[in-house]
Short mmCIF file of the C-alpha atoms (twelve columns), coordinates in Angstrom:
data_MODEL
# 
_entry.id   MODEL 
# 
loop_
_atom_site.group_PDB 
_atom_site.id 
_atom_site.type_symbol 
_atom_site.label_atom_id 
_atom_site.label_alt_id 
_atom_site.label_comp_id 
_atom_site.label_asym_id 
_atom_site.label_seq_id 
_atom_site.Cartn_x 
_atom_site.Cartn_y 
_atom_site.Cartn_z 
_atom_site.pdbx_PDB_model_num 
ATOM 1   C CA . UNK A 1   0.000   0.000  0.000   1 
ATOM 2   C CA . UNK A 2   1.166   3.571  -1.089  1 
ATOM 3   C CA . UNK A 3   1.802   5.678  1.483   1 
ATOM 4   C CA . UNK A 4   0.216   9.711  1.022   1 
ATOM 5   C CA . UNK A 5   3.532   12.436 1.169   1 
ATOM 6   C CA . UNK A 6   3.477   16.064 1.626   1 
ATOM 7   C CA . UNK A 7   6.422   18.554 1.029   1 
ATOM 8   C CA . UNK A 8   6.014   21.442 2.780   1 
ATOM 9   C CA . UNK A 9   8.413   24.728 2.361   1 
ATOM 10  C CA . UNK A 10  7.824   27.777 5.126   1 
ATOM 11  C CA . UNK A 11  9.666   31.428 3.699   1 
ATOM 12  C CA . UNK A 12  11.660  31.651 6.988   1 
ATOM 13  C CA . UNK A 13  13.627  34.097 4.970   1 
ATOM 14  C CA . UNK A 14  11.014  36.334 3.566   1 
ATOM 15  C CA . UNK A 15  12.817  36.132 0.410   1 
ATOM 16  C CA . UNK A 16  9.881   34.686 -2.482  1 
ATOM 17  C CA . UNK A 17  8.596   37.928 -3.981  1 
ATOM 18  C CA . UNK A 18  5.215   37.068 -3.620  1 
ATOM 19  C CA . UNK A 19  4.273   37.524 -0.214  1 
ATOM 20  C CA . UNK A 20  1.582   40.472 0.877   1 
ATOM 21  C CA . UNK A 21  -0.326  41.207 4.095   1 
ATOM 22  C CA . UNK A 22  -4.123  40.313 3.522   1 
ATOM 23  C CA . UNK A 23  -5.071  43.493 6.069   1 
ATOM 24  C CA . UNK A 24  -2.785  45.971 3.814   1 
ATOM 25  C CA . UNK A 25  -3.745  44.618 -0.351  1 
ATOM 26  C CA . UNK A 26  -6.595  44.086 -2.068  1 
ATOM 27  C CA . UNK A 27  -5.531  40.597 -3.814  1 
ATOM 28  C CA . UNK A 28  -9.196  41.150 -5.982  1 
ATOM 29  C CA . UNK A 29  -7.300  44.374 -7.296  1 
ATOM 30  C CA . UNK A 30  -4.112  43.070 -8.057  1 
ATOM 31  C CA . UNK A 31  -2.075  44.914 -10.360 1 
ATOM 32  C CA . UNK A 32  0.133   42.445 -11.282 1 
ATOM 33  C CA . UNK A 33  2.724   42.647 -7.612  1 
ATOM 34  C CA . UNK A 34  1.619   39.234 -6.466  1 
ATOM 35  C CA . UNK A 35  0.435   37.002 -9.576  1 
ATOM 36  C CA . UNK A 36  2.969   37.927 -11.344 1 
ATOM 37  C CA . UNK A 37  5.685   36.917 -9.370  1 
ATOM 38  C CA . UNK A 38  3.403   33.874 -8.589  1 
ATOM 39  C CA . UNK A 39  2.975   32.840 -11.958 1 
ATOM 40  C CA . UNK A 40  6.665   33.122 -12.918 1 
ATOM 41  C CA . UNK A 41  7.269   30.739 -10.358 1 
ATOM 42  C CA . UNK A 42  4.785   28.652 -11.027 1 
ATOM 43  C CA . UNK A 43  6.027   28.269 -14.809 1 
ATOM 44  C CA . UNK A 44  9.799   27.570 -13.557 1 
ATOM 45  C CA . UNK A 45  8.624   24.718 -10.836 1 
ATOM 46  C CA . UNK A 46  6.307   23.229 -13.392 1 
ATOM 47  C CA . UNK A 47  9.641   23.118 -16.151 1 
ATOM 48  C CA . UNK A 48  11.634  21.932 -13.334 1 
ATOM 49  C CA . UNK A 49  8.793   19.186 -11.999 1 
ATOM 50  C CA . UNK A 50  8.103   18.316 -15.756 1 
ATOM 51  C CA . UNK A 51  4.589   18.020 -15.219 1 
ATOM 52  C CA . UNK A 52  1.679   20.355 -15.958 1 
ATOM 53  C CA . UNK A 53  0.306   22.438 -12.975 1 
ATOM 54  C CA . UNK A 54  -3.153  23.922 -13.048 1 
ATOM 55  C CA . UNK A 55  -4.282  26.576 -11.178 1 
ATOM 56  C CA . UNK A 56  -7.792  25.884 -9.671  1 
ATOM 57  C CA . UNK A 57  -8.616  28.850 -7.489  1 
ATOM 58  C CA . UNK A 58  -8.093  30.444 -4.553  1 
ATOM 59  C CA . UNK A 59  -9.211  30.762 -1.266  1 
ATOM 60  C CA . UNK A 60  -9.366  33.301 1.804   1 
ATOM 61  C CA . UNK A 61  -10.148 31.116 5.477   1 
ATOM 62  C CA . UNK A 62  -9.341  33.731 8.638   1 
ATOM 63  C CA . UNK A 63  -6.680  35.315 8.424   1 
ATOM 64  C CA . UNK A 64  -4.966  32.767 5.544   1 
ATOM 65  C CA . UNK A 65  -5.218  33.434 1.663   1 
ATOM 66  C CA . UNK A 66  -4.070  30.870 -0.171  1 
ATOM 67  C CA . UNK A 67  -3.648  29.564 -3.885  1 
ATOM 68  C CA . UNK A 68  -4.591  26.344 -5.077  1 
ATOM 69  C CA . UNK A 69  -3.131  24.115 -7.985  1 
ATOM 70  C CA . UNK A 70  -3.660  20.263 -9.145  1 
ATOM 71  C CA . UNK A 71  -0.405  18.364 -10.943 1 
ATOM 72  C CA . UNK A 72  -1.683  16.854 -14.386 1 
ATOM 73  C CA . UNK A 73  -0.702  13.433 -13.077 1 
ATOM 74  C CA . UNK A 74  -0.540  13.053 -9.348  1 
ATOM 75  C CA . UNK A 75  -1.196  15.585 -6.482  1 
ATOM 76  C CA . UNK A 76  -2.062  18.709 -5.990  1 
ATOM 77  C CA . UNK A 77  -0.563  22.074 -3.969  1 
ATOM 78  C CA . UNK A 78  -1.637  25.199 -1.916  1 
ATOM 79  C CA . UNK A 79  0.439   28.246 -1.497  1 
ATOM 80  C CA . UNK A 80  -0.575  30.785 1.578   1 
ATOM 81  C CA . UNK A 81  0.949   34.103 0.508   1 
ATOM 82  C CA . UNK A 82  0.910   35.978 3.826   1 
ATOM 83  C CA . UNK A 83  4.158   36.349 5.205   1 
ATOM 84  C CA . UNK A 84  5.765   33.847 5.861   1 
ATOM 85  C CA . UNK A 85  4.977   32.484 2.156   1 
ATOM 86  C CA . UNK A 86  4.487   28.658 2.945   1 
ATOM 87  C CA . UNK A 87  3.671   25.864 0.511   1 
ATOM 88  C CA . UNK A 88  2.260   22.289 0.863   1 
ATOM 89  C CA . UNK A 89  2.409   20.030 -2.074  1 
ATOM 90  C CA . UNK A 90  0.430   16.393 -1.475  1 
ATOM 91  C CA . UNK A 91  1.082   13.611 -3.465  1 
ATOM 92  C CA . UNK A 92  0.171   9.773  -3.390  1 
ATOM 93  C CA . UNK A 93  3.345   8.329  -3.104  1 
ATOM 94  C CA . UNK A 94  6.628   9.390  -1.710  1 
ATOM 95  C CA . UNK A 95  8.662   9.191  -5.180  1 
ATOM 96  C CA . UNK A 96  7.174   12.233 -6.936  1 
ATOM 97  C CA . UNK A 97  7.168   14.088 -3.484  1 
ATOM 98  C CA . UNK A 98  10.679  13.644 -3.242  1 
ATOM 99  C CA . UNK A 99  10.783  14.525 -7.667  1 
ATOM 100 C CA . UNK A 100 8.853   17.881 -6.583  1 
ATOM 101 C CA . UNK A 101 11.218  18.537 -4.066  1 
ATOM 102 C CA . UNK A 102 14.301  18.626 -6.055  1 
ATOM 103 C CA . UNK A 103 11.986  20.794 -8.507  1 
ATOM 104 C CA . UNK A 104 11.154  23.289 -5.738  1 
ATOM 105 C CA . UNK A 105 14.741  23.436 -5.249  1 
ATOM 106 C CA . UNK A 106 15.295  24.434 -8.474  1 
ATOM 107 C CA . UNK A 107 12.552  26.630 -8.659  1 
ATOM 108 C CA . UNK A 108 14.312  28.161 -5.912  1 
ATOM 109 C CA . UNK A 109 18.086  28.478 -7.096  1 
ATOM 110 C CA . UNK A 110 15.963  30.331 -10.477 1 
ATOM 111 C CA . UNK A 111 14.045  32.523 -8.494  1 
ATOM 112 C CA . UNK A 112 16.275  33.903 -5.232  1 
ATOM 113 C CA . UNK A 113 18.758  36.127 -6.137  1 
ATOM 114 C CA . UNK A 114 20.735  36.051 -2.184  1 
ATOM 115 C CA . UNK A 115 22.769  33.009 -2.038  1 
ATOM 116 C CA . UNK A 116 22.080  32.262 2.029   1 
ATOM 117 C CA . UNK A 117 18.547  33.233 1.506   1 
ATOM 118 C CA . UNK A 118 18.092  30.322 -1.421  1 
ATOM 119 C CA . UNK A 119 20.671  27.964 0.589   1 
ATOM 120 C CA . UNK A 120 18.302  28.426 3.376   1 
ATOM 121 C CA . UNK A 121 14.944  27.653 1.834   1 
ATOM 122 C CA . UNK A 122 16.081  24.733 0.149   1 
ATOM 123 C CA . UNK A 123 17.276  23.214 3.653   1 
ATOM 124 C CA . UNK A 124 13.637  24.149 5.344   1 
ATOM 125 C CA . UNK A 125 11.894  22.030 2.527   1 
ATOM 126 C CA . UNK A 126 10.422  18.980 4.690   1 
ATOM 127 C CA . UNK A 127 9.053   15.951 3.020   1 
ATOM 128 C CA . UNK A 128 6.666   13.632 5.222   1 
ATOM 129 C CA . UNK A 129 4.571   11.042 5.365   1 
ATOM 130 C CA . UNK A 130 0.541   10.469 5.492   1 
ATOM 131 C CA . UNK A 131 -1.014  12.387 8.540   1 
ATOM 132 C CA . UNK A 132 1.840   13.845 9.703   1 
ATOM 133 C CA . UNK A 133 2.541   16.418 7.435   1 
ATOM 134 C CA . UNK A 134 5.071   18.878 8.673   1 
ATOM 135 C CA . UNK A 135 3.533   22.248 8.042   1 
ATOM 136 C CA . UNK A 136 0.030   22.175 9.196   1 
ATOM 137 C CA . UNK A 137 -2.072  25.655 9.916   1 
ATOM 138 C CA . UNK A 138 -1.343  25.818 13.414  1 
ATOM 139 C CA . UNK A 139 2.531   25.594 13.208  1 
ATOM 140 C CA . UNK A 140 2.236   28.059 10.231  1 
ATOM 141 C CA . UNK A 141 -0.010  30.595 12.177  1 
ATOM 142 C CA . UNK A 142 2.432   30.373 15.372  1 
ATOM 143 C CA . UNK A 143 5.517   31.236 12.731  1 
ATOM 144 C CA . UNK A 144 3.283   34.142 11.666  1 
ATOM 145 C CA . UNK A 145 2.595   35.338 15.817  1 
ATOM 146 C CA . UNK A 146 6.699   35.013 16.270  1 
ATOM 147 C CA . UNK A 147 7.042   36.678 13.245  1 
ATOM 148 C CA . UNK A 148 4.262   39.833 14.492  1 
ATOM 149 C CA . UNK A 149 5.342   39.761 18.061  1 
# 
């Protein structure tokens, strides 16, 4: 039986350029500062992941607005863009967690320009297993309270 995997990356750094505070932006009048940057990321993970991803809509829960996107062949992936940026990626089995992994890193090397920023991220990328998935909502929102307080 095929265990369920989840890779989970949290923007300790602050250093993706599509972050934005929910209380501060309009996301419905975006001008471009956060899907843009979004987008171009999206395009370099999916060239580095080799598979298609698919954007299927977004949501906002609380405080927590968050993009959602399905892989053409396994899996699917939610990015929260208030600082800290985190994403989730869920997949079926561990091997193409572990392929979107190294494509995240990628994505990352492409899209950080700071060497210790991207040399950070790509060490806070976590891969687990079925119901323990290593960045779940409350971990993210007590990152977010450290990072207000």
């Amino acid at each position: 039986m095929k265990r369920t995997a989840f890779v989970s990356l949290l923007d300790i750094t602050e250093a993706l350029p599509f972050s934005f505070n929910i209380e501060e932006t309009n996301i419905l009048e975006d001008d471009g500062k956060i899907m843009k940057p979004v987008e171009r990321f999206i395009s370099d993970l999916e060239k580095h992941f080799r598979e298609q991803i698919v954007p299927v809509g977004e949501d906002i829960i609380g405080e927590k607005f968050y993009y959602r996107y399905l892989f053409k062949n396994n899996g699917f992936m939610e990015i929260m863009l208030q600082p800290p940026v985190a994403i989730v990626a869920h997949f079926v089995d561990q091997k193409n967690a572990l392929k979107f992994s190294e494509a995240l890193k990628a994505a990352i090397d492409s899209t950080i320009k700071d060497k210790k920023a991207r040399e950070v991220l790509k060490n806070v990328i976590e891969i687990s297993r079925e119901q323990h998935e290593a960045l779940s909502y409350r971990s993210w929102s007590k990152m977010r309270s450290v990072r207000e307080g």
